[in-house]
Each structure stands twice: as C-alpha cells, then as structure tokens.
KOLVEX-569030 format. One record per residue (C-alpha): residue in one letter; x, y, z. Coordinates in steps of 0.25 Angstrom, whole numbers, padded with zeros to 4 digits. Layout:
BEGIN
+-----+-------+-------+-------+
: res :     x :     y :     z :
+-----+-------+-------+-------+
:   a :     X :     Y :     Z :
...
+-----+-------+-------+-------+
REM end
This chain:
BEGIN
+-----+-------+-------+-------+
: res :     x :     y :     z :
+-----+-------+-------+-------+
:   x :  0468 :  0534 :  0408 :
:   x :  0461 :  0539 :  0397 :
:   x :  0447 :  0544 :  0400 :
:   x :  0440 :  0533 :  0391 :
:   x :  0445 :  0520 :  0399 :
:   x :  0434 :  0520 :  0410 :
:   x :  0423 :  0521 :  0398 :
:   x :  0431 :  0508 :  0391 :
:   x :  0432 :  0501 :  0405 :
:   x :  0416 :  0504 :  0407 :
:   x :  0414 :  0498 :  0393 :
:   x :  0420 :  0486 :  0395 :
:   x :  0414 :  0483 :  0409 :
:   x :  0401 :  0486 :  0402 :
:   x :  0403 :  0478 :  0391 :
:   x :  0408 :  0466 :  0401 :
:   x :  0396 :  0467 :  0408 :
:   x :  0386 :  0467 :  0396 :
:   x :  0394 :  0452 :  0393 :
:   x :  0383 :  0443 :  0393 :
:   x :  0393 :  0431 :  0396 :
:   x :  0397 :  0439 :  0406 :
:   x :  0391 :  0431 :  0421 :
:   x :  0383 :  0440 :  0426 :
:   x :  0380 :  0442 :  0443 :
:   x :  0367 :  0442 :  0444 :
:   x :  0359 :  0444 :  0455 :
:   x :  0354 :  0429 :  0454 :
:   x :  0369 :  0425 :  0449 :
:   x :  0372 :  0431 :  0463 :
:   x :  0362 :  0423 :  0471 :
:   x :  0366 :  0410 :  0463 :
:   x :  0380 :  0413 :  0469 :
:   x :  0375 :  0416 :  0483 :
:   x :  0368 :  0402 :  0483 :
:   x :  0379 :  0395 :  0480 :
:   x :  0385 :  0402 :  0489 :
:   x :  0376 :  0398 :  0499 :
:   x :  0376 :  0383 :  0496 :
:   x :  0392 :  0383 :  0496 :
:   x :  0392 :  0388 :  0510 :
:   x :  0381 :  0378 :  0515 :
:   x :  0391 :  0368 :  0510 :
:   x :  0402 :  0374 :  0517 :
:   x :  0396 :  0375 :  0529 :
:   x :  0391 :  0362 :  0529 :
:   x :  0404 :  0356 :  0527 :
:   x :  0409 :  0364 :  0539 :
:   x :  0399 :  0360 :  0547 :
:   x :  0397 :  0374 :  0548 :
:   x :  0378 :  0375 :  0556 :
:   x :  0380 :  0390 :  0558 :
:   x :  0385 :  0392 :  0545 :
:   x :  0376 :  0384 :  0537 :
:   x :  0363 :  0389 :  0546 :
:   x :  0367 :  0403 :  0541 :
:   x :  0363 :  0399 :  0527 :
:   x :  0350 :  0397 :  0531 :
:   x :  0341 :  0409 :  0530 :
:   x :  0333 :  0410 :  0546 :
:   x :  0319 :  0404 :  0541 :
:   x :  0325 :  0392 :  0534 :
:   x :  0320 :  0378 :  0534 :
:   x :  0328 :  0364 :  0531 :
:   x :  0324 :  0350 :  0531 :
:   x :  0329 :  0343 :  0538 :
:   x :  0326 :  0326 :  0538 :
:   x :  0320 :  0318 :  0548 :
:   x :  0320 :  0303 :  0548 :
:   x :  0304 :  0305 :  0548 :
:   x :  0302 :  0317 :  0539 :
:   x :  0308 :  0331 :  0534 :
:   x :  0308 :  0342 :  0543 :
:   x :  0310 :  0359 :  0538 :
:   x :  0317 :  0365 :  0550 :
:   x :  0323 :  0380 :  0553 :
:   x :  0336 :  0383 :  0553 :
:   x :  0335 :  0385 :  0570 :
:   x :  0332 :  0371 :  0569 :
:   x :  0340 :  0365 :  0560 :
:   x :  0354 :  0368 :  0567 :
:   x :  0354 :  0359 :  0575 :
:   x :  0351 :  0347 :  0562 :
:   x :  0362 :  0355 :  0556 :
:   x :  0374 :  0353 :  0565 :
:   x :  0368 :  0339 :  0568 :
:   x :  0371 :  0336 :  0553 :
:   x :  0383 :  0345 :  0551 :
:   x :  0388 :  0336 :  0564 :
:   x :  0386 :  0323 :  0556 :
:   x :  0391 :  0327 :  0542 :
:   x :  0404 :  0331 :  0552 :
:   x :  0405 :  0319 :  0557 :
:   x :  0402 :  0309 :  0544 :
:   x :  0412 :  0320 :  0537 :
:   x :  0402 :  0324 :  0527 :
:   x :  0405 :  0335 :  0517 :
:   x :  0399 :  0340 :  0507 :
:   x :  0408 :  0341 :  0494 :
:   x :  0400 :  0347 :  0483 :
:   x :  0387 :  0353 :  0479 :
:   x :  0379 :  0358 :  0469 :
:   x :  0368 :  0367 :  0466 :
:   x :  0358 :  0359 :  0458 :
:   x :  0347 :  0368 :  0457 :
:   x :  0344 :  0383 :  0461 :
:   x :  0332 :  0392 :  0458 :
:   x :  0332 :  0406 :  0463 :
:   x :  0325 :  0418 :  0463 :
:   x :  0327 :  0432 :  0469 :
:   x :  0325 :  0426 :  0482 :
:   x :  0325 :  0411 :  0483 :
:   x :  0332 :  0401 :  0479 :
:   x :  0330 :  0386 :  0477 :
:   x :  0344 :  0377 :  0478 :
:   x :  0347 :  0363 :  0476 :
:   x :  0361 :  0359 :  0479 :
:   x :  0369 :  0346 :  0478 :
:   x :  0380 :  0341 :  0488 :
:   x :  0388 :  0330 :  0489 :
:   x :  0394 :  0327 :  0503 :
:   x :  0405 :  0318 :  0505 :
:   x :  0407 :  0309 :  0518 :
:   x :  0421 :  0301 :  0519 :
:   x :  0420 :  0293 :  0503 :
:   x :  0405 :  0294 :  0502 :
:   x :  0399 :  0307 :  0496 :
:   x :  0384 :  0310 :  0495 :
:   x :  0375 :  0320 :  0486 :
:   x :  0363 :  0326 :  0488 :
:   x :  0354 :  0338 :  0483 :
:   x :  0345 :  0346 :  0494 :
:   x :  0339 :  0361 :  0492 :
:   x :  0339 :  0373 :  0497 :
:   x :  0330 :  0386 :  0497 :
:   x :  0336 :  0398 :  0499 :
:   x :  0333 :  0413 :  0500 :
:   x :  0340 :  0426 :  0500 :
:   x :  0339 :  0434 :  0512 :
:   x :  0347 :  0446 :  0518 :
:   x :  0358 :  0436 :  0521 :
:   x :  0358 :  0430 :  0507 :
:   x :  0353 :  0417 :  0502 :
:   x :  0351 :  0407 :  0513 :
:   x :  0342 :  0394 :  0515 :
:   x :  0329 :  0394 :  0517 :
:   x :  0325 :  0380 :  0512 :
:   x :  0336 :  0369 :  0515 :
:   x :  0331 :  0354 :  0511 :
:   x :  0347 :  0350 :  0510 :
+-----+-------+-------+-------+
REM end
C-alpha cells in the first residue's frame, strides 16, 4: 500500500465530518434519542402490562397524579404501585392498547426536560386520544420521570 493512502483516507474522513449536511450526534441529539427511548418503553411496558418495568422509569423521588373522584392527588412512586397494577389490571381486562404516540412538545436542558406526549389507545372498534406530560431528569441511571401528570 503505498505510504500516502492513510493520509487520503484521514482527509476524506475529515472532509465527511466538516459536511454541514452532515446530522451531527450531539450531546442534546443523544438526549433527544434517549427520550424517546424512554417514552417508547413506557408504551411497551404498558401494553405488557408490565408495574416493575414501568416503575423502573421513574426516578425514586418521583410524583404522579393521580385523580380522585373529589380532587387531584401528587403521590410517590412507593405509593402509586399499587394504583398502577390496579389500572394495568383493568386496561387487561377492557383489552386496552395503546396504538400510537407522539411527541408534541419537548423543552430540555442539560438536565431537565419538559415532555408532552400524545397516544391513542384502542379498545375492541373504539379508539381514544389524549395528551398528558411528563418531567423528567437525568440521573446516573439515565433520564427517568420525575413529574408524571399522564
């Protein structure tokens, strides 16, 4: 191989990563993909009706809303377990799924992140849509929930 090929194969790389149409990875484009991430395995777990899995998104000192016939309550993640495989239980048993969703709004910074998501479920020929938020942080386990008003 002649001697000047490793300096033409660095010149091209180089020149490839100077392209300004080239998508860069940033370290925010990373976080962006790790929240969706997130929000896809939220879905999946849901749909498998998977409490561990879905409490494992949520970072320890968490709170969700949860509604009450009489008002809104914030509650921890210790607490909300039992809610949750109350109401994993019952979409079972309606046959709920959730079919698609979309992420209509995200503001992030190094640290926190603001997310509002759409879904639509379906149950038997009747389907559903609704928006509901999230806040999330990153933390040593990556991003997790910290603010669920879903």
């Amino acid at each position: 191989m002649p001697r000047f090929m490793p300096i033409l194969a660095a010149l091209i790389i180089l020149a490839m990563l100077a392209d300004p149409d080239r998508p860069a990875m940033t370290a925010q484009g990373n976080d962006r993909a790790a929240i969706s991430g997130l929000i896809s395995r939220y879905i999946q777990c849901f749909n498998a009706r998977d409490t561990e899995c879905l409490l494992d998104l949520y970072a320890d000192h968490a709170r969700i809303k949860v509604d009450d016939l009489s008002e809104d309550e914030w509650v921890s993640v210790d607490r909300y377990a039992a809610r949750l495989q109350k109401k994993l239980d019952d979409y079972e048993e309606r046959g709920a799924r959730i079919t698609s969703h979309d992420i209509e709004e995200l503001r992030m910074s190094d640290r926190r992140a603001e997310i509002v998501i759409s879904v639509t479920a379906e149950q038997s020929i009747f389907s559903k849509s609704f928006s509901g938020s999230f806040g999330l942080a990153k933390t040593i386990r990556g991003w997790r929930i910290i603010r669920d008003e879903f």
